[in-house]
N, C-alpha and C positions, 0 to 999 in steps of 0.2 A: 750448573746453570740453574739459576730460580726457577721456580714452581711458576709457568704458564699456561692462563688460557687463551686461545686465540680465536678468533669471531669475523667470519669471512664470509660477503655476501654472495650466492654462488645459486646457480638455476634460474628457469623462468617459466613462471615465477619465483622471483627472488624468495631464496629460503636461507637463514642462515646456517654456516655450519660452524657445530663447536667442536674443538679440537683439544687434547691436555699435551702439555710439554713438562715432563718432571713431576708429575701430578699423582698425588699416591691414591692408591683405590677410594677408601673413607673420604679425601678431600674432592675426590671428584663423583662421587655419589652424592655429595652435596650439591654442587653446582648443577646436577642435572635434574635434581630434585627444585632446586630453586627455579631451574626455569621450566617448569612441567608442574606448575600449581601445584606442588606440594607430592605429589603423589610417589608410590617408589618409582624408585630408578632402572627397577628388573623392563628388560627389552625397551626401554628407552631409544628410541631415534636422536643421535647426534646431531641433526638439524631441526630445528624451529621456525615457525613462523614469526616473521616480522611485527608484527602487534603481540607476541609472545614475549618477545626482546624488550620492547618498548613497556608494555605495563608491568614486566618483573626483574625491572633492570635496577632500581634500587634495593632490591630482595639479592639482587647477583651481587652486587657490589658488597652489602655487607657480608654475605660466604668468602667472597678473595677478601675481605679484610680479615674475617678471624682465622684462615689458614695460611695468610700471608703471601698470595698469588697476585703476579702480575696480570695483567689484559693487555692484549694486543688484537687491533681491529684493524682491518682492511678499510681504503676509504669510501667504501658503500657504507660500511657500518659506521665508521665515522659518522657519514653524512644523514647518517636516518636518527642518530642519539642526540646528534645535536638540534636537530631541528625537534625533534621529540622534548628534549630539557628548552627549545624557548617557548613551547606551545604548551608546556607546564608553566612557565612562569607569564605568560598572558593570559593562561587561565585562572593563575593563584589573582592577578589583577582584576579579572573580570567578578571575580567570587568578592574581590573585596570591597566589589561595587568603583573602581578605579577605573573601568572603561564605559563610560556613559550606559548605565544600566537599564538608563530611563529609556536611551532611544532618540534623544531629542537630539532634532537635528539643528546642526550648526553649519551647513553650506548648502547656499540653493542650488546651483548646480552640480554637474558631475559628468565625468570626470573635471579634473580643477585648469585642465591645460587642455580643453575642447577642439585645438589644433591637431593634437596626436590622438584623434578620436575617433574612433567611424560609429559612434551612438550619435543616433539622430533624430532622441524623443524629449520634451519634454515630461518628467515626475509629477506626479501627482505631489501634495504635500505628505500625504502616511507614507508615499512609495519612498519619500529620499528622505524622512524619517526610517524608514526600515533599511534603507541602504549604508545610511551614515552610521546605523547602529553595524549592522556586517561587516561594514569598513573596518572599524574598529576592532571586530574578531577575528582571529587567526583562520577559524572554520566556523561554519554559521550552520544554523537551521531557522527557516522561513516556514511559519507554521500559519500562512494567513489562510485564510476560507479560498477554495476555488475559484477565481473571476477578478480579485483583489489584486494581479498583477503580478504575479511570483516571477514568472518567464523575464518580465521586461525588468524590475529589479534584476531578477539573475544576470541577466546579459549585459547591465549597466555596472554590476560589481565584477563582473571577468573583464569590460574594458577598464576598469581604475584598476585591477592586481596586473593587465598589461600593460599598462600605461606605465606602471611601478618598475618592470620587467620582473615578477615574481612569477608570472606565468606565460604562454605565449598556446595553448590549447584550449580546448574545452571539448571535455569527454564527459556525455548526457548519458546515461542510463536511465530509459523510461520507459512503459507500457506502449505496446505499440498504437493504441488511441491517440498517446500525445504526440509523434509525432509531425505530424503534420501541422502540430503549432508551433512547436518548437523551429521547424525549417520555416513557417510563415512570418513568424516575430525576425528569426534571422537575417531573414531578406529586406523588411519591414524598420528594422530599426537602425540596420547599418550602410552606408555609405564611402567606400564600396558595399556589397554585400558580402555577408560570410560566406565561404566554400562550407559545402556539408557533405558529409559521407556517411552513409548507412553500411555500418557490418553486416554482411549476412555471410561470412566466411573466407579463408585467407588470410594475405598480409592484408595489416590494416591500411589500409588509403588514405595518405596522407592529406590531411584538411582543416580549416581552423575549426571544425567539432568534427568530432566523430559521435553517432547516433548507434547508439545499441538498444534493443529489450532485454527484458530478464530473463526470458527462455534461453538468451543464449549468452549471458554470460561467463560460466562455466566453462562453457566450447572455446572462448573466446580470449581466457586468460592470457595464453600462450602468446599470440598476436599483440595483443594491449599490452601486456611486460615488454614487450622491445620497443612498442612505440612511444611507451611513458618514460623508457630509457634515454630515448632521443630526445625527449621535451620535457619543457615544464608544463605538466597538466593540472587544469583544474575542473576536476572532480565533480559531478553536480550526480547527484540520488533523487530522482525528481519521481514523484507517489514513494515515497520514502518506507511508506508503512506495510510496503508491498515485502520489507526484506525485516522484517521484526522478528521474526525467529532466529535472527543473528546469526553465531556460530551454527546453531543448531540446526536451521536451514540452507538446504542449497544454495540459494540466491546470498544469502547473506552473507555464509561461508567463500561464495565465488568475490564479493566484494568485496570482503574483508582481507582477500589474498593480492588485492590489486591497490586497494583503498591508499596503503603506505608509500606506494609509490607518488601520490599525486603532491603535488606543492600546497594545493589550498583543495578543502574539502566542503561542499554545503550541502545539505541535506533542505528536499521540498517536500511539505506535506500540510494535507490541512486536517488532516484526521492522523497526528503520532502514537495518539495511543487510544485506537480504536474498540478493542474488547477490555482492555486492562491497564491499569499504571506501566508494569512490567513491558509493555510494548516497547515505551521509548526508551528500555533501556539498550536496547540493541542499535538501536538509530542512534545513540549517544556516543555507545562504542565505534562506531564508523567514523566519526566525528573527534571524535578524541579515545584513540587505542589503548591510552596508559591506563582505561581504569578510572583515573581520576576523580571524573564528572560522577561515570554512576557509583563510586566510592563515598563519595559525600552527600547522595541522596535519603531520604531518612527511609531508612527499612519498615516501620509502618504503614506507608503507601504502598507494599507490596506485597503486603497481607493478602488474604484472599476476599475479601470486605471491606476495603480503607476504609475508615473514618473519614468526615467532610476534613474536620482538623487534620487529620494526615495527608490529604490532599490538597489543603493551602497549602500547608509548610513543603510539600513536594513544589507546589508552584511556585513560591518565593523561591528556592533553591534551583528552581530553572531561570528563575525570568531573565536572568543577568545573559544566557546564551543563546534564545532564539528571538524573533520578531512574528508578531501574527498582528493582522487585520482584522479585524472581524465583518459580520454583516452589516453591524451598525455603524461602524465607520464608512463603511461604503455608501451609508444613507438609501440601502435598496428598500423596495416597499416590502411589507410584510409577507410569508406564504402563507396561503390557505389552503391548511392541512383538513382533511375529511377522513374518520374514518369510517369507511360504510362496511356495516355490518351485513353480511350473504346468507341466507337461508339454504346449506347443502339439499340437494333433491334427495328423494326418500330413495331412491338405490346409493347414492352417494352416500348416505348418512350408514347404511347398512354396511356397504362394503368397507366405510371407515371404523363403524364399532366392532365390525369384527377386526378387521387389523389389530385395533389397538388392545380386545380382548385376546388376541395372540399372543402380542408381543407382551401383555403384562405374564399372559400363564408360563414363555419359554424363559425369563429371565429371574436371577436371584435380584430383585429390588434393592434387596439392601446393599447389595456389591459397589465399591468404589474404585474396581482397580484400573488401571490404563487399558485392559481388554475391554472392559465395560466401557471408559470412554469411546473409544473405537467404535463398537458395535450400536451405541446409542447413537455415534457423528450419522451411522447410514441408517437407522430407524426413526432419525431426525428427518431425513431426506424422504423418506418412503410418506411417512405422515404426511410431509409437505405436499408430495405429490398426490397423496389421496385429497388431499382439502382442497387442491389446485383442480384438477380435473383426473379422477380415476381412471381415464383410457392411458394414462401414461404411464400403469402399473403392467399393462396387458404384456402377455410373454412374446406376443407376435410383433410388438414393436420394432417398426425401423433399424433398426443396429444403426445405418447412418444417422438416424436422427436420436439417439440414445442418449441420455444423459450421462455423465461420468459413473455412474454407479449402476452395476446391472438390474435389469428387472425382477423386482421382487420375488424368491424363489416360494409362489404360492402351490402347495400338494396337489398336483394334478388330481383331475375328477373330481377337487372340492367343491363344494357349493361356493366356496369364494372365487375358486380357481373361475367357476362359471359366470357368475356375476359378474365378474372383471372383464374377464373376453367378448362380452355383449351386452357391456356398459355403454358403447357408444350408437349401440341401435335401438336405445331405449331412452336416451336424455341426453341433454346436454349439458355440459358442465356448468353450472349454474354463476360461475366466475367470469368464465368464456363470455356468455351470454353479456353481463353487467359490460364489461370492457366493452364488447363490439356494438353495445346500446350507447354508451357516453361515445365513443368516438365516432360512429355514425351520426348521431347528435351535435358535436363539436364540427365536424363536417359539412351536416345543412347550414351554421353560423358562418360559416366559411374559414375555424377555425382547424390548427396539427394538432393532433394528437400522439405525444412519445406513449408509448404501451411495454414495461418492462415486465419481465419473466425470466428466473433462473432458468427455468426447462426448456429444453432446445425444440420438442413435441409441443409446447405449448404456441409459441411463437410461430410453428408453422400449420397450425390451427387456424391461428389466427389469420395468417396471411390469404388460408383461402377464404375462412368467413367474411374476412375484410377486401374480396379483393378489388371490389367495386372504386376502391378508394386507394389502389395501386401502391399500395404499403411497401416503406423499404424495409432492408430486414437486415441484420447484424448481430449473429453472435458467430460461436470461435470457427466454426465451417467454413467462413466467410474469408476467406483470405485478408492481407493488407497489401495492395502493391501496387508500388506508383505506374510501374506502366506495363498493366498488364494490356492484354491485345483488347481488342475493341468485341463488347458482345460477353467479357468476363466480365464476373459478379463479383467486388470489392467491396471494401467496407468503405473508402475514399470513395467512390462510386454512388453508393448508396445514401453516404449521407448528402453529397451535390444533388442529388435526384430531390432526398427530401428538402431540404433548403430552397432549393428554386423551382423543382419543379411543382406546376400549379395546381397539378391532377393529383399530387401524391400526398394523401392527408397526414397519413402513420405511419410513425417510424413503430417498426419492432424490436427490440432489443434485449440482449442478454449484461447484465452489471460484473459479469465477469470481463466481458471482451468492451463495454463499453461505457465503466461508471466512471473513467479517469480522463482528463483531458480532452473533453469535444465540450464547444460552447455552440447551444442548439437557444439560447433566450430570445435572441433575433426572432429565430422561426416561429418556436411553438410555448405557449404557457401553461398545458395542463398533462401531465404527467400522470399515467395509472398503473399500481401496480397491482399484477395480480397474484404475485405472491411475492416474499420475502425471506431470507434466512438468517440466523443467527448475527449473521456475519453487517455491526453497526456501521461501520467504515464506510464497507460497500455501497450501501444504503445512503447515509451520506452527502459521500462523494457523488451518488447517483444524483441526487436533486438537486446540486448544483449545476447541475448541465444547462438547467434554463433557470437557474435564478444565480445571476452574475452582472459584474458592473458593467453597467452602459443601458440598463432597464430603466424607461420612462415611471415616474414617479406612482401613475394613473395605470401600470399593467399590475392586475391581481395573477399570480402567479400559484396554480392551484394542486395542489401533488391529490391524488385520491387514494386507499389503503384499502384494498379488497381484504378482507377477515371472513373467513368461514366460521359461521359460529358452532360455537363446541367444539374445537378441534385445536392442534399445536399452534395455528394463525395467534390465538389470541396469547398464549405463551412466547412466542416470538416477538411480537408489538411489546410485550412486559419488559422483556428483558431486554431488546432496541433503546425502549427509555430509558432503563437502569445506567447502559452504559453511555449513553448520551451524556445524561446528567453528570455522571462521573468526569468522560473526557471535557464538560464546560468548566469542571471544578477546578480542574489540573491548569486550565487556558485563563480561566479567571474569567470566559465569554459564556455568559448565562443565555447570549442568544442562538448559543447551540442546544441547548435543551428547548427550545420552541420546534427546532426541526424534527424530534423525535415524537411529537405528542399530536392525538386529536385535536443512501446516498450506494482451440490450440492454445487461451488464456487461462490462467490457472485460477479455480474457482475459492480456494481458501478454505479449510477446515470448516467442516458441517457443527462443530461446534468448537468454540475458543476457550471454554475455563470450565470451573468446575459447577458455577452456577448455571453454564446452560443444562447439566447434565440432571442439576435437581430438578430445574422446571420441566423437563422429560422423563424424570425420575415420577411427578407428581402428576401429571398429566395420565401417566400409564395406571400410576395405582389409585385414579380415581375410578380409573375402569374396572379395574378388579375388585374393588370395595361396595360397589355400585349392587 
């Protein structure tokens, strides 16, 4: 019998398994090595992941061609090669500029047969420009600014891919913020209205979307493999940039085990590549498994410094596959960014020079290794929190109210140890103080104030300093749930409270649990933060909350930037712009570097590359130079 391999799709999630038939040792240490990037073949797993098959399937082929092996595929496997080799050849189209590159749309409506419809919006003119252009891709990514419309396109290209019968689902994966726009546009734009079903464990509940977060994707595999097997799904990664550590993260790895099941694929995001070029290459791979896309990207945008030049020509090499809007298409009025510089109080200023002459005497400065990354991500944090308000270093903190990172392990009986502990019966954080001046202020105007803060101890500070003005409050403690009993405290709750009600000036919020998906521009227009991390995206994605389309011409729209001077704050703001500037270069949208200058949730890496590590590298060794 001829030398066989055989390729059978088997588990759920689908994994395939290789098998040899006649197959001599040397010829199949090759095939195993070919589908295992290269590596040996010693304890090899016989099965692969489906986006494994897919970007090293012309690497496999040529091994059975020089040891003269047949293939034989079960029709799972069939059916995943062959839609894989037409989404290479609509890609080789797209690359060669043969699918309308530009975007320009050529049909005012949509869908083309509004009888088999249940969309019942009219487009804007960018929106069915960006739709006509999706149309045209096999899988898209919609990279316009938050407020721009992404939901209501989305939901107008899943009824044209049903209209097609290329799909008949729609399975959302999104931050639990967005929810509750997502179920609002669905009821909103269709006619009937969509059924919606939120996972939160089980078989999946069959509905025309199904609604997940990222916390529970992973859990969740198992249930969505069977129900993707019943249907044709289309796929939607909405805050897309939430799974950019691809493989190499959870979240991304849970997608990417689900991802090849779905018929059509889009990916949403208005910040893809938030600290680094490298970001979207993860988002690309979801998007297209074989490799392909980020194969043909130019490897000097992924240097650790692109050059501006390395980053057009990475832009030209994207433009053909996503759509983005910008602010200026939007015609919103401009923000007015502030940065007000904080005078730390003379115990603040102490407790902070001593931290940082600690932390430069315990470490080797010159160290570059992934340990040193680590330990500088949580001596990023600690600094933040001393510039922010020093009671939130104290040992006797809350444990409920704790931030993700434990309390500073300062040497009991220190002079610092003591400082710290009865920093809060000597001053006031001088941060604290500036916030609850502006918003008390925006208040007698009869103006809301949104008041943002990573620290969970900062925001319930605030809430009592503020309570005069019945502040709602939102970060990850705060549950999300639609009906929870009457007298619970939600985030759904909280933000109705501040929207309508008249007593309630300030929202409080944490940008981990609430920088994605809520539009608050209606409400309120001056936004303060009182602190900020590493972390661009976040930041962002935060200021769009109240600056999005449907903003009168005549609203100034005011973000404020609390900076303690002499401290990591101003480190932070440096490197904010760096990467601002960078993600406009990539978009070709120069009015994303305006937002940067004078956006139970997972908080994101205290620090993202290797440049946040030197601005904390340099930060500490001006204290010990000093």
């Amino acid at each position: 019998m001829k030398p066989t391999i055989s390729l059978s799709l088997q588990g759920i999630p689908p994994q395939i398994q290789v098998d040899r038939i006649n197959v001599d040792n040397d010829a199949w240490e090759d095939v195993l090595i070919a589908l295992h990037d290269g590596s040996s073949s010693t304890g090899i797993d016989t099965r692969i992941r489906p986006d494994s098959l897919i970007s090293r399937r012309r690497i496999l082929k040529g091994v059975l061609r020089r040891h003269q092996i047949s293939l034989e595929a079960d029709a799972g496997v069939v059916d995943l090669l062959t839609r894989a080799n037409s989404d290479s050849r609509a890609l080789r189209t797209v690359i060669s500029g043969g699918a309308n590159p530009k975007g320009v749309a050529v049909a005012p409506t949509i869908p083309s047969d509004r009888r088999a419809s249940r969309f019942r919006r009219d487009l804007r003119d960018f929106q069915v420009r960006d739709l006509t252009k999706l149309k045209s891709l096999p899988h898209g990514a919609n990279f316009s600014v938050p407020g721009a419309g992404k939901t209501t396109v989305t939901f107008a290209l899943h009824e044209h891919e049903r209209s097609t019968g290329r799909v008949d689902r729609l399975l959302i994966i999104a931050p639990l913020s967005a929810f509750d726009a997502w179920q609002e546009e669905a009821s909103q734009l269709h006619d009937p209205p969509m059924s919606i079903s939120r996972w939160a464990g089980g078989p999946i509940r069959d509905a025309d979307i199904v609604l997940i977060n990222y916390q529970r994707i992973a859990s969740a595999k198992v249930p969505l493999s069977i129900w993707m097997q019943e249907h044709s799904v289309h796929l939607i990664v909405d805050e897309a940039h939430r799974a950019k550590r691809g493989i190499g993260g959870e979240w991304g790895r849970a997608i990417l085990d689900i991802a090849s099941q779905a018929s059509r694929r889009d990916i949403l995001t208005g910040t893809p590549a938030p600290n680094h070029p490298r970001d979207v290459r993860a988002l690309l791979d979801i998007l297209w498994p074989s490799g392909e896309v980020t194969q043909s990207l130019p490897s000097s945008a992924f240097h650790a410094e692109p050059s501006t030049r390395s980053l057009a020509e990475l832009n030209i090499s994207l433009s053909g596959l996503y759509v983005r809007t910008t602010k200026q298409e939007l015609g919103l009025p401009k923000t007015k960014i502030d940065l007000v510089r904080v005078r730390p109080g003379p115990i603040q200023r102490d407790i902070y020079d001593a931290m940082r002459n600690r932390y430069a005497g315990m470490f080797d400065l010159d160290r570059r290794d992934s340990a040193m990354f680590s330990q500088m991500g949580e001596v990023a944090m600690y600094l933040l929190q001393a510039a922010s308000s020093p009671r939130l270093l104290a040992q006797d903190a809350d444990p409920g109210r704790a931030y993700r990172y434990p309390p500073l392990a300062i040497p009991p009986g220190s002079r610092l140890a003591h400082i710290v502990e009865s920093y809060s019966q000597h001053e006031i954080a001088p941060k604290i103080a500036q916030a609850c001046a502006m918003a008390r202020e925006n208040a007698l105007a009869g103006e809301k104030t949104l008041i943002w803060s990573n620290f969970p101890d900062n925001l319930l500070d605030l809430e009592q300093q503020l309570s005069g003005l019945a502040p709602a409050l939102i970060y990850g403690a705060i549950p999300s749930i639609n009906d929870a009993p009457i007298g619970i405290r939600t985030r759904e709750r909280e933000l109705e409270r501040f929207r309508n009600d008249p007593q309630c000036y300030v929202l409080l919020a944490n940008p981990a649990a609430m920088s994605e998906g809520v539009s608050l521009h209606q409400t309120c227009h001056h936004a303060i933060y009182v602190d900020r991390t590493f972390n661009a995206g976040q930041y962002l994605q935060s200021i769009d909350r109240i600056h999005r389309l449907g903003l009168a011409q005549d609203v100034v729209t005011k973000v404020t930037l609390l900076v303690t001077e002499g401290t990591i704050d101003e480190r932070v703001s440096r490197r904010i712009e760096d990467k601002t500037r960078r993600l406009a270069r990539i978009l070709a949208d120069n009015g994303l570097a305006q937002m940067a200058l004078p956006d139970d949730e997972d908080f994101g890496a205290p620090i993202d590359e290797p440049a946040d590590l030197e601005e904390i590298l340099r930060h500490l060794q001006e204290s010990w130079t000093r």
